[in-house]
C-alpha positions as CSV (number, residue, x, y, z in Angstrom):
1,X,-10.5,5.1,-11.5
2,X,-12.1,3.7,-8.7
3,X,-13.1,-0.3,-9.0
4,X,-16.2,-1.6,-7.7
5,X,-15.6,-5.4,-7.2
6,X,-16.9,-7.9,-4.8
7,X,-14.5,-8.5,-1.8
8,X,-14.4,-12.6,-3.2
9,X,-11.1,-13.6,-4.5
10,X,-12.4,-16.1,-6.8
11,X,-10.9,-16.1,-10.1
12,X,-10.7,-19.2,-12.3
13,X,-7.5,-20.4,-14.0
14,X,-8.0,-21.6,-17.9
15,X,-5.4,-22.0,-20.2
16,X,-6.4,-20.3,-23.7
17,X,-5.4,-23.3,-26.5
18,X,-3.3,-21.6,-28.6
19,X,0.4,-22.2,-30.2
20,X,2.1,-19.7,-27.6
21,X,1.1,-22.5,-24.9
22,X,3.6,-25.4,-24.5
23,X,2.9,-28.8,-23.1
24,X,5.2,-28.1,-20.6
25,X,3.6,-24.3,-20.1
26,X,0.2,-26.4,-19.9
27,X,1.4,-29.0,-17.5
28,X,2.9,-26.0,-15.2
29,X,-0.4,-24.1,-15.4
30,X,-1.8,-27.5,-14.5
31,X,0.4,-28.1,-10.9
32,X,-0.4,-24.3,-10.3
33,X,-4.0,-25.3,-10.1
34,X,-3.7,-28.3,-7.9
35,X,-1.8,-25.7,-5.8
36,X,-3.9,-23.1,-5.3
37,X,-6.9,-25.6,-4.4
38,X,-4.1,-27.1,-1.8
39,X,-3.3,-23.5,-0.3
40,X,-7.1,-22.1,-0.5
41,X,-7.1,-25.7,1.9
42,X,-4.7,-25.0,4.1
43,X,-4.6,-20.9,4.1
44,X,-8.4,-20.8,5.0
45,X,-9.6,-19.4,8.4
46,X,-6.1,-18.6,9.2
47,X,-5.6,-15.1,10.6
48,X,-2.7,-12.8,9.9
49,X,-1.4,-9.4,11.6
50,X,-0.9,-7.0,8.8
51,X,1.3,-4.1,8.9
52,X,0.6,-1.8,6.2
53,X,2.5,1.2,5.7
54,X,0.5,3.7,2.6
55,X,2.0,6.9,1.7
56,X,1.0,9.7,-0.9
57,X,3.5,12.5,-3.1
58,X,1.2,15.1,-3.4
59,X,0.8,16.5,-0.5
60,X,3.3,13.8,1.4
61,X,1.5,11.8,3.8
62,X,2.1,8.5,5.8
63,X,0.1,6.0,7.6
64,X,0.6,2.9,9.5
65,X,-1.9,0.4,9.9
66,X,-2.1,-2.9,11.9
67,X,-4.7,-4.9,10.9
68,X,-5.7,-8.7,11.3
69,X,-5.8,-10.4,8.1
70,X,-7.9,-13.6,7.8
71,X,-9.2,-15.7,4.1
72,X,-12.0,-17.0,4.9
73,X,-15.0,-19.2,2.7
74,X,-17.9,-18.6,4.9
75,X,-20.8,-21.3,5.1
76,X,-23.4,-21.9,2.2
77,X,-20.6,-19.8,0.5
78,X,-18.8,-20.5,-3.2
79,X,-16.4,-18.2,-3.0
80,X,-13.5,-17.2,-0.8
81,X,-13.3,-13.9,0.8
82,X,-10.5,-11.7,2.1
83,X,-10.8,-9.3,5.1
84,X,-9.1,-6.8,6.4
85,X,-10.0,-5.4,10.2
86,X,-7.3,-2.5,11.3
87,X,-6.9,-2.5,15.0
88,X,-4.3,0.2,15.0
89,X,-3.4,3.6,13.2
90,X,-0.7,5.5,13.5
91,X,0.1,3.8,16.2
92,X,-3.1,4.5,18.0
93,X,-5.5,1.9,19.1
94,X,-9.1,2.6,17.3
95,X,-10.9,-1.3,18.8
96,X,-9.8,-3.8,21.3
97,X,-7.7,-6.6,19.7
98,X,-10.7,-9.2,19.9
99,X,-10.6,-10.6,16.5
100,X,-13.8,-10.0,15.6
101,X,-13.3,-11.2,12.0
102,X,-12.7,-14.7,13.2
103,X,-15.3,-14.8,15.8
104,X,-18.2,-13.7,13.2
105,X,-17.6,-16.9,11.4
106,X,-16.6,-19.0,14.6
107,X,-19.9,-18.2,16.1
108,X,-21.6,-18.7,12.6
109,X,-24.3,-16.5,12.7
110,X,-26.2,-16.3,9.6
111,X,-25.2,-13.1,8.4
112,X,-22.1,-13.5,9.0
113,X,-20.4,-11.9,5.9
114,X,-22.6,-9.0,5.7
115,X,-21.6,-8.0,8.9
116,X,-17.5,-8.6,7.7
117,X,-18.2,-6.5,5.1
118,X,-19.1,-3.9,7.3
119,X,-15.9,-4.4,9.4
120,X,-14.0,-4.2,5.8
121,X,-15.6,-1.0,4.9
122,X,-15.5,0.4,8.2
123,X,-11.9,-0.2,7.6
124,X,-11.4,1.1,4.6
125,X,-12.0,4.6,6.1
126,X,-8.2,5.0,7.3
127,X,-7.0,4.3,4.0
128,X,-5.0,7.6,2.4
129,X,-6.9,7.8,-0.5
130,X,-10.1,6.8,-1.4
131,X,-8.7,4.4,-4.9
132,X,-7.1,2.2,-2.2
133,X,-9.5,-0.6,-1.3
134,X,-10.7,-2.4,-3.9
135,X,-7.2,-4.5,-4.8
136,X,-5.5,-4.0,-2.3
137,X,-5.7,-7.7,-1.6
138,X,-2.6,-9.7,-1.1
139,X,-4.0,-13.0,-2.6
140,X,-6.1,-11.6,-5.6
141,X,-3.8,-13.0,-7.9
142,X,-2.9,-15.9,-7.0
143,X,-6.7,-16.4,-6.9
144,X,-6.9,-16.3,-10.9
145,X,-5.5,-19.8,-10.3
146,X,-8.6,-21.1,-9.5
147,X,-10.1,-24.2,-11.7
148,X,-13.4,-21.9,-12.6
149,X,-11.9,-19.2,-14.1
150,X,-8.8,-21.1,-16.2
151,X,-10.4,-19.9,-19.4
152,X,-10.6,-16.7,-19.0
153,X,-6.7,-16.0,-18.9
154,X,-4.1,-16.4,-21.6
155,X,-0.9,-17.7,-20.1
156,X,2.9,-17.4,-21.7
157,X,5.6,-19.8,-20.1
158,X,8.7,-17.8,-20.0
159,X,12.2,-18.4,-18.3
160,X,13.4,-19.6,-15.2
161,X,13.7,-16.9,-12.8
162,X,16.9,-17.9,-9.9
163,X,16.4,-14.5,-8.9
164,X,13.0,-15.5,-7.1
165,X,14.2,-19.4,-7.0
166,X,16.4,-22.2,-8.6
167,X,13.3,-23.9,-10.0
168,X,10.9,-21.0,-10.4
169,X,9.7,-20.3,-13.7
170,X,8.2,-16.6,-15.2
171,X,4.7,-16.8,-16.2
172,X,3.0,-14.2,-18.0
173,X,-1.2,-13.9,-17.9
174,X,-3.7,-11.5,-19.5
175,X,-7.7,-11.8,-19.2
176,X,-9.2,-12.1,-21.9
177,X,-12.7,-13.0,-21.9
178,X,-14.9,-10.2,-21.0
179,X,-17.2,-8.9,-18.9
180,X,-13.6,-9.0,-16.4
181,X,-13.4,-10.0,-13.3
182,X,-12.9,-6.7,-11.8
183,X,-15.8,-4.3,-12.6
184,X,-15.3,-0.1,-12.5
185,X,-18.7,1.7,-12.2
186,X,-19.5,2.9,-15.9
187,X,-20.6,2.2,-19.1
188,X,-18.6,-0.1,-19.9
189,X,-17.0,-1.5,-16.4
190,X,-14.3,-3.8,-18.0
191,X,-11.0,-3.8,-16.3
192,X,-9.0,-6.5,-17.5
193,X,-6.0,-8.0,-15.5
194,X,-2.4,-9.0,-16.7
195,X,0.4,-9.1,-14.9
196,X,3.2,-12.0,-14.1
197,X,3.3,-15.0,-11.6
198,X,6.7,-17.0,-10.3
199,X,5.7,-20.7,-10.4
200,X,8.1,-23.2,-9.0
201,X,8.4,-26.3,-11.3
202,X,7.8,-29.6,-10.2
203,X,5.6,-28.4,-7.0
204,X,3.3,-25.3,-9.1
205,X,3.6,-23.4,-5.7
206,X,3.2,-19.8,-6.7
207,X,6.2,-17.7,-5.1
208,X,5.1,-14.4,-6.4
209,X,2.5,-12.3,-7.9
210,X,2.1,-9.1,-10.2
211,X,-1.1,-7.8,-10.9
212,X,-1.7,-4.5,-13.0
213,X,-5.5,-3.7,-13.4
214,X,-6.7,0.2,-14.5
215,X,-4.2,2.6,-12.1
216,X,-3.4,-0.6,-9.7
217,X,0.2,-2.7,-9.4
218,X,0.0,-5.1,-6.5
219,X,2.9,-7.6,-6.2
220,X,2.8,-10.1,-3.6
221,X,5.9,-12.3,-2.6
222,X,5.1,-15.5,-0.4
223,X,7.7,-17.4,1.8
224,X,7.1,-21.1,2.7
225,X,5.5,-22.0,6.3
226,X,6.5,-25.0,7.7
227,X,3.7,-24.8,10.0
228,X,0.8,-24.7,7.3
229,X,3.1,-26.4,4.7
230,X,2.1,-23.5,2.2
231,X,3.9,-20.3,0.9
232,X,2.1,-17.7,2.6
233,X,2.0,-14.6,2.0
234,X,4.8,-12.6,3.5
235,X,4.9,-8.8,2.2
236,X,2.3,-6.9,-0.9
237,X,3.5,-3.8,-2.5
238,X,1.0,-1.8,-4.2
239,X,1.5,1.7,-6.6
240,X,-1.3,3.8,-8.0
241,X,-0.5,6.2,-10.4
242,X,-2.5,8.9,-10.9
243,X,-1.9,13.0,-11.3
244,X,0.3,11.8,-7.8
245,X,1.5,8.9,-6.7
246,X,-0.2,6.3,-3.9
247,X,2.4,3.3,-2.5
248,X,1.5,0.7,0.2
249,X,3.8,-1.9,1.6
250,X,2.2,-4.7,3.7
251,X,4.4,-7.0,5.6
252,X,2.4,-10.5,6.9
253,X,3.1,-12.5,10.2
254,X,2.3,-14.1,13.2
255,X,0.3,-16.8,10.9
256,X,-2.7,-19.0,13.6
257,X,-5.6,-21.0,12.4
258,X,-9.2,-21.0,13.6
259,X,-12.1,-23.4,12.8
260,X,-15.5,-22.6,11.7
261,X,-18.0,-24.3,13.1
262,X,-20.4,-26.0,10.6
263,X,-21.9,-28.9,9.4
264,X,-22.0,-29.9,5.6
265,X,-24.0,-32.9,4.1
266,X,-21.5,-34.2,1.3
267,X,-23.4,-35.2,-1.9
């Protein structure tokens, strides 16, 4: 199953009222929020160098790709955008390291994200399989966290995890309003998200992520950077299961920040 979703990682975070919810589970939810709006902040225009490694069972194949990395909410723009840009396969150069992503936006020309999204697809081509591409997003997630999508997710408050972190607390989340967020190209497109999120207490930074959406399992794992004074993300693992088996494992570093250029009239 192939799904067809915008490259936005917008998602709202809304706790469902309901007697599974705690005032302690809603006041966690609650710091997560403030948290995410903090890291969407300080994480924007910040480029990464991704090395993605993706590998298939049947027939056994392996790729390496470098790639820059970069979050970006591009001007007149609501939502927040992820994009990928590989530079390198297999060890091979395929474009001069320019970042290109970052300059679109620097230099601000008007159609600045439909010209990303042709660096994204163009992209996409060195992917293994086809199915890879759509979530293969390390900060999808974490994006459910969002204020404007809150009520579309269920949340259960479990137990402290120590295995991710001394104050970190398992939380459980399921969509549940419908159409979903992620769309698949049929009838009836729905392809609702659950997975789990490691939540730190006291701060709501989110240390981890587990999505599972159709075939997809992506889990993120962040790291905090003094530098940006956010967790950033620091390796995704993805799995597809279908008549074979398609991994990825992404590892994230060499974090620097650009601006974009722009002028806003604040109402």
């Amino acid at each position: 199953m192939r799904l067809a979703s915008a490259a936005a990682f917008a998602v709202v975070i809304a706790v469902s009222p309901g007697a599974a919810q705690t005032n302690r589970g809603d006041q966690l939810v609650a710091q997560a929020t403030a948290y995410v709006v903090d890291f969407l902040g300080r994480f924007s225009n910040v480029v990464a160098e991704e090395r993605y490694i993706q590998e298939t069972t049947s027939p056994r194949r392996r790729r390496e790709l470098k790639s820059d990395f970069l979050l970006v909410k591009p001007p007149g723009s609501d939502e927040w955008f992820q994009f990928r840009d590989v530079f390198e396969v297999d060890g091979t150069p395929v474009r001069d390291r320019d970042e290109r992503l970052a300059q679109l936006f620097l230099d601000e020309p008007k159609d600045a994200l439909a010209r990303a999204n042709e660096v994204m697809r163009d992209s996409s081509r060195f992917n293994l399989e086809s199915s890879i591409g759509t979530v293969n997003k390390p900060l999808l997630a974490i994006g459910y966290l969002q204020p404007r999508y809150v009520a579309r997710f269920r949340f259960i408050v479990g137990p402290i995890d120590r295995s991710v972190g001394a104050e970190v607390r398992l939380v459980q989340f399921e969509e549940v309003a419908r159409p979903t967020i992620l769309r698949k190209a049929a009838a009836n497109g729905d392809v609702p998200s659950r997975g789990r999120m490691w939540i730190e207490e006291g701060t709501g930074r989110v240390m981890k992520t587990e999505l599972r959406a159709g075939e997809a399992e992506i889990v993120t794992t962040f790291a905090f950077d003094v530098n940006l004074q956010v967790a950033v993300p620091v390796e995704m693992r993805e799995r597809y299961l279908r008549e074979f088996e398609i991994t990825g494992v992404a590892t994230y570093g060499r974090f620097r920040r650009f601006e974009v250029r722009t002028e806003e009239t604040i109402r």
